[in-house]
N, C-alpha and C positions, 0 to 999 in steps of 0.2 A: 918726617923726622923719626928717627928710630926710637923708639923706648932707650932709655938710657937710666943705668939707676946715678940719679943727682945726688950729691951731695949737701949745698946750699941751692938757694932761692937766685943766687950771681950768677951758679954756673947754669942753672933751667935756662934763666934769662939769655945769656951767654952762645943758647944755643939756638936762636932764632937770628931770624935777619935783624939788619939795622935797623929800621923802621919799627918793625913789630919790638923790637928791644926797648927805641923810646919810648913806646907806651907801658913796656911792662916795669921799666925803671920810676916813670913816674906813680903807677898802680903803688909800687911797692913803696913809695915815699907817702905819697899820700895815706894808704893804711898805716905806717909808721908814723904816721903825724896823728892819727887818732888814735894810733892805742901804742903810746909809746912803751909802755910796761912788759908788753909782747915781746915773743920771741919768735925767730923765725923757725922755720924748720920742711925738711920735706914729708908729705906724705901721701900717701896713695900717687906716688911720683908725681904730684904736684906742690908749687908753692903755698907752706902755709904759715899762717900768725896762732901762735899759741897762747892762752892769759888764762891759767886756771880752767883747761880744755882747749877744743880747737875753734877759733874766731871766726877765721874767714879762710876759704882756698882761694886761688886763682890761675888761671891756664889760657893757656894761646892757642888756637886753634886757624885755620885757614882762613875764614872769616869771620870768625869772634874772637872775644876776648873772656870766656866763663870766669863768673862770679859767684863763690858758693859760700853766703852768708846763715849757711843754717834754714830751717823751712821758716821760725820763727821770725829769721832776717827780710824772710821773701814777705811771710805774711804781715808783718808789720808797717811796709813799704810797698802793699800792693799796687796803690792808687798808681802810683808814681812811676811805679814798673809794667805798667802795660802796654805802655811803646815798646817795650822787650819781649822777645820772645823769654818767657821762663816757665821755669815747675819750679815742684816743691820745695826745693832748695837751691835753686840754681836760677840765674839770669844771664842773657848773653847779651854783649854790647858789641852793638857791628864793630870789625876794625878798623872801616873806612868811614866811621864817624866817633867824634870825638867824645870820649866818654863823660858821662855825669860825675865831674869828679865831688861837688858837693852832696851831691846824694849817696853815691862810696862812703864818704867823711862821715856822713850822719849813719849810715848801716853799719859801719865798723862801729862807733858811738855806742852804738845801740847796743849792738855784740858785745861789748866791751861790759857794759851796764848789767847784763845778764849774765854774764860768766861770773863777773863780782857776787851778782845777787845772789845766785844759787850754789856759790862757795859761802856766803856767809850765813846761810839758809844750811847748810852741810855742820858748818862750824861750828 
């Protein structure tokens, strides 16, 4: 896939296969069920969730699916994330298995908890 500069997080999606599309349509519902407050947005041309900074990225790759929950995202959910290949901010979930959608739920969660904290810690 060529670099392309996106617009929305539809048209990212939009440009992968059907397959890989179902999982990034449900990615993106899922994080939108936990931080509905969020807004979407592109950056560093990938899909992102914004709430008073940036939440979470996510991207499609040939055989993952990257998750970029911030380092504190990763470190908070180490235990849990070690059947994944990950670093310090990033985890990759094979495409050919099905993703941890309640554990996304609970990272986003988490993200969401800490972007509030350290705006009302600013405020």
């Amino acid at each position: 896939m060529a670099k392309t500069d996106f617009v929305s997080i539809d048209q990212y999606i939009q440009s992968f296969p059907a397959p890989v599309q179902k999982i990034l349509i449900e990615l993106q519902a899922v994080i939108q069920s936990a931080a509905p407050e969020a807004t979407e947005k592109i950056s560093y041309q990938i899909p992102t969730f914004y709430l008073q900074g940036n939440l979470v990225h996510f991207a499609a790759y040939k055989n993952h699916i990257g998750f970029y929950p911030t380092p504190d995202g990763i470190s908070e959910f180490q235990a849990e994330l070690e059947v994944y290949k990950n670093a310090k901010g990033s985890v990759q979930f094979p495409i050919d298995q099905p993703l941890p959608w309640a554990l996304i739920r609970r990272m986003v969660a988490f993200r969401v908890a800490k972007n509030l904290q350290k705006k009302s810690k600013q405020g």
